[in-house]
C-alpha positions as CSV (number, residue, x, y, z in Angstrom):
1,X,131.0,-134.4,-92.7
2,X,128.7,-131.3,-92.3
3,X,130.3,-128.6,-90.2
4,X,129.1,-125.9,-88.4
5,X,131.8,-122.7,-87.7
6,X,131.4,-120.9,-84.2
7,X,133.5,-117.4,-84.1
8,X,133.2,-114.0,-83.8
9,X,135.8,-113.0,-85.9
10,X,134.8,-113.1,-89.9
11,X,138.4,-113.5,-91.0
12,X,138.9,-116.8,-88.8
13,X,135.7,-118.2,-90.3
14,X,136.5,-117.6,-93.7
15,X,139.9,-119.1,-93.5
16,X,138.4,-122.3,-91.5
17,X,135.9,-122.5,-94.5
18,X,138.4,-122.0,-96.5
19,X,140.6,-124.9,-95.1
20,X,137.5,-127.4,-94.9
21,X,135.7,-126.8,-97.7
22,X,139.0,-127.2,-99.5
23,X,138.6,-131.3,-98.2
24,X,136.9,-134.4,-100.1
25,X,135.0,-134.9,-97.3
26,X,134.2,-132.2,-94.8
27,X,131.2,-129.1,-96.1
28,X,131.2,-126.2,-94.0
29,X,126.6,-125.9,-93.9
30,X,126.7,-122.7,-91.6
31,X,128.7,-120.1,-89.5
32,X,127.5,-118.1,-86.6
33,X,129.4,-115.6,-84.8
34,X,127.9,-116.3,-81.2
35,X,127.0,-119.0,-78.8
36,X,123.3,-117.9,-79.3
37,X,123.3,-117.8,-82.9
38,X,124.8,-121.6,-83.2
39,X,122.6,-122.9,-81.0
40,X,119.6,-121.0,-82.9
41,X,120.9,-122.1,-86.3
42,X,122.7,-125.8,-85.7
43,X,119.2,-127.7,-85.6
44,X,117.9,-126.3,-89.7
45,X,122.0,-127.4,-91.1
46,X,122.0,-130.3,-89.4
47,X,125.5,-130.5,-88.5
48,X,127.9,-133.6,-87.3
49,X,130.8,-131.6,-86.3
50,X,130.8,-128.0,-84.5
51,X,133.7,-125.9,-84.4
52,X,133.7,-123.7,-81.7
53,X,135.4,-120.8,-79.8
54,X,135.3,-120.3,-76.5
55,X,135.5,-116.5,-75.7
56,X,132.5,-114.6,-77.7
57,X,130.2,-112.2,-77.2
58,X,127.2,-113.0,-75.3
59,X,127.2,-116.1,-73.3
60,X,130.4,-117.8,-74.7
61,X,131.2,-121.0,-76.2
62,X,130.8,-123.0,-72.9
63,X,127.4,-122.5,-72.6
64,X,126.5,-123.0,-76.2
65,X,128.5,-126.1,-76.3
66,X,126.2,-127.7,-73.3
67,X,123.0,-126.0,-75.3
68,X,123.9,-128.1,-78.3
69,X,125.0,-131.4,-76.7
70,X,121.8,-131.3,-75.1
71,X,119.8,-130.6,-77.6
72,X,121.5,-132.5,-80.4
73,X,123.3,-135.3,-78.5
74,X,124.7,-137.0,-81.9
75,X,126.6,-133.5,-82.5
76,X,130.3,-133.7,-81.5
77,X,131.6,-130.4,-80.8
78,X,135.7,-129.5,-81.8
79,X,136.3,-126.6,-79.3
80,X,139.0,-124.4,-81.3
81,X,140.7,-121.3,-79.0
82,X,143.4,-119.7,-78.1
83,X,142.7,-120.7,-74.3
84,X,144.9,-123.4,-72.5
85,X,144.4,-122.9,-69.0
86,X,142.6,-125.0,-66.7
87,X,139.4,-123.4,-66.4
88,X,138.5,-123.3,-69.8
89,X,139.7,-127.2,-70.6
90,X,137.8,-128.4,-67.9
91,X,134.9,-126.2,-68.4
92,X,134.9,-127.1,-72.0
93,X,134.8,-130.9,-71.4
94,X,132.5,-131.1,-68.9
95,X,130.0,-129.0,-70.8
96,X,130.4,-131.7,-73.8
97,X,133.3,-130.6,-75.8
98,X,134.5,-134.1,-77.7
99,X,137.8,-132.4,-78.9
100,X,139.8,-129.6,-77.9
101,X,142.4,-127.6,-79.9
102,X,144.3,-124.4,-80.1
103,X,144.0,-121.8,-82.8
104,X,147.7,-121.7,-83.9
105,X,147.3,-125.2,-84.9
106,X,148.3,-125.8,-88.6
107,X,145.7,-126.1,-91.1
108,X,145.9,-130.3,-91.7
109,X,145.5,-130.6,-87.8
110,X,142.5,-128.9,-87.6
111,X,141.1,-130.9,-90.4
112,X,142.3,-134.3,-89.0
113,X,140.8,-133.5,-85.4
114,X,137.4,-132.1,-86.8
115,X,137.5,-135.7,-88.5
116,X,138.3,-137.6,-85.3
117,X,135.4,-135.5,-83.7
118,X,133.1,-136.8,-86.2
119,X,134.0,-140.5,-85.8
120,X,133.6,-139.7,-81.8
121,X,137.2,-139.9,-81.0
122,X,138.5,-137.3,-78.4
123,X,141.3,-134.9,-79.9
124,X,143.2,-133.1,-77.7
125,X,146.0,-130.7,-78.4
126,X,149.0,-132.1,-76.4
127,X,150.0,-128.9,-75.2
128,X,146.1,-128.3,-73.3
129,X,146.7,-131.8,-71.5
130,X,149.0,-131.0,-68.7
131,X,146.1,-128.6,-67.8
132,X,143.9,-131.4,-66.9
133,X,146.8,-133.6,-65.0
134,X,147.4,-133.1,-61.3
135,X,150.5,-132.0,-60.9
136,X,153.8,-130.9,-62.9
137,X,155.0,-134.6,-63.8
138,X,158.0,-134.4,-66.2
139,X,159.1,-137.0,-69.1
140,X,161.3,-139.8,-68.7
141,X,163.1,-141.0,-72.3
142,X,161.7,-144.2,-72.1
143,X,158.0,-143.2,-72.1
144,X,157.4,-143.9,-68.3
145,X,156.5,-141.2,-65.7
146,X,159.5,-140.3,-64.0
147,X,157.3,-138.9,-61.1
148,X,155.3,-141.5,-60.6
149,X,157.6,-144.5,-61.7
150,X,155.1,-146.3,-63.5
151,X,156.3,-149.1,-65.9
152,X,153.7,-150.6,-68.2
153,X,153.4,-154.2,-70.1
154,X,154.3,-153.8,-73.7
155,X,150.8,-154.4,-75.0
156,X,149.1,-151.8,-72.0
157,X,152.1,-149.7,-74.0
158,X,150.6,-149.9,-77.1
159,X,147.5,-149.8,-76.3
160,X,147.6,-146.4,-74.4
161,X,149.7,-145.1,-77.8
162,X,146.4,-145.7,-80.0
163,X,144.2,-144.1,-77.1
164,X,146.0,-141.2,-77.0
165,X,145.9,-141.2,-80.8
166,X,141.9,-141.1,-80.4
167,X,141.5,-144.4,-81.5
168,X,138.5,-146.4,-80.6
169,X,138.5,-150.4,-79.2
170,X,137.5,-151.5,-82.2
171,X,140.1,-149.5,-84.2
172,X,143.1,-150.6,-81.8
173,X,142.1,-154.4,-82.0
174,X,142.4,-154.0,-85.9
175,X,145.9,-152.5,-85.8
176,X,147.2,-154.6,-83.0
177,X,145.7,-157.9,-84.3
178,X,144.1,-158.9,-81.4
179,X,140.2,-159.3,-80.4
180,X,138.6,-156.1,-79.3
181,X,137.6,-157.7,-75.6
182,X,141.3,-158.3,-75.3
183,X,141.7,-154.6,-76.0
184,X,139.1,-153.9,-73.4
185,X,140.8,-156.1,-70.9
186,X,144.6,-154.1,-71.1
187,X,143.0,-150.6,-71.0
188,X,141.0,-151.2,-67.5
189,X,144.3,-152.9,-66.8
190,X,146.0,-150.0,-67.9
191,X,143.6,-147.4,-66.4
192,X,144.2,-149.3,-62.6
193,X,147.8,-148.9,-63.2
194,X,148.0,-145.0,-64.1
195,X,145.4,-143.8,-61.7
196,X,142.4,-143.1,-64.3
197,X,138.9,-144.0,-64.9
198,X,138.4,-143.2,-68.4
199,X,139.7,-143.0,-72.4
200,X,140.0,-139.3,-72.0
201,X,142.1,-139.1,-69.2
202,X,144.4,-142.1,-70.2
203,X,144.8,-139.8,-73.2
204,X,146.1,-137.1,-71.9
205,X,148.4,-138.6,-69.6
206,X,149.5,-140.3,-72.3
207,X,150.2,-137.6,-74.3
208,X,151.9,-135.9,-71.2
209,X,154.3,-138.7,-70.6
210,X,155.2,-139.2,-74.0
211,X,153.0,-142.0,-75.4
């Protein structure tokens, strides 16, 4: 995976290098310490993954991120901050953000979710998601919502444990044995019954209620 490192800061880039380049399979192929700069430089390296802050000089990362989706749809783009409020998660993922993390995260997370970027899977820090869920809902033991009482079928149950996980259909049907329509079937089952219309947010309330 070719990666592309979007910070200000030199130290943080040099220890991301550090921690990527350091893998079998990621190669760190540019850094730019603005928005501007990574949208200037990403086209010539070519990257599959960009890792990006959010508060830089100049226009930011949320700008930059929608610059580069739109110019380079194929690019997923791992947002790494130290941001967790509302604003900037929602701002992140509608500009195009696949993945969104938190710069205290330890040094294997960061390299499994820049990999789940690049296979187009959507990893989320748990502790960003409640940002992006209406509502204070609390966790029962059991895995259920206690605020909203919601019970789910043993297979929706799993399959919302591999969603949350970033998993794709395909990936799910393979580790649950079962066809990948059948897959399809229990997650717009399982969407219906939580109150969501997509894998992202069937994520995060996953994630949020325990899954």
């Amino acid at each position: 995976m070719r990666v592309l490192i979007v910070d200000d800061h030199a130290l943080v880039r040099s220890g991301l290098r550090a921690v990527l380049d350091a893998t079998d399979d990621c190669q760190v192929v540019g850094e730019a310490s603005t928005g501007e700069e990574a949208v200037a430089l990403a086209p010539d390296v070519a990257p599959d993954v960009v890792v990006m802050d959010l508060s830089m000089p100049g226009a930011g990362g949320v700008p930059a991120t929608a610059a580069l989706r739109a110019a380079m749809p194929v690019v997923r783009v791992l947002v790494l901050t130290t941001f967790a409020d509302d604003g900037r998660v929602r701002a992140a993922l509608a500009a195009g953000a696949t993945g969104y993390l938190l710069k205290d995260a330890a040094p294997d997370e960061v390299v499994r979710a820049v990999r789940a970027a690049a296979r187009d899977e959507t990893p989320i820090d748990p502790r960003v998601a409640r940002a992006l869920l209406p509502g204070g809902t609390s966790h029962a033991s059991d895995g259920t919502s206690a605020a909203a009482g919601v019970q789910l079928p043993p297979r929706e149950r799993d399959v919302l444990v591999r969603i949350a996980r970033g998993l794709s259909n395909r990936q799910i049907a393979t580790e649950l044995g079962i066809a990948e329509r059948t897959v399809k079937v229990h997650a717009g089952s399982l969407f219906r019954r939580i109150g969501v219309s997509d894998r992202t947010s069937a994520a995060l309330w996953g994630r949020d209620h325990g899954y």
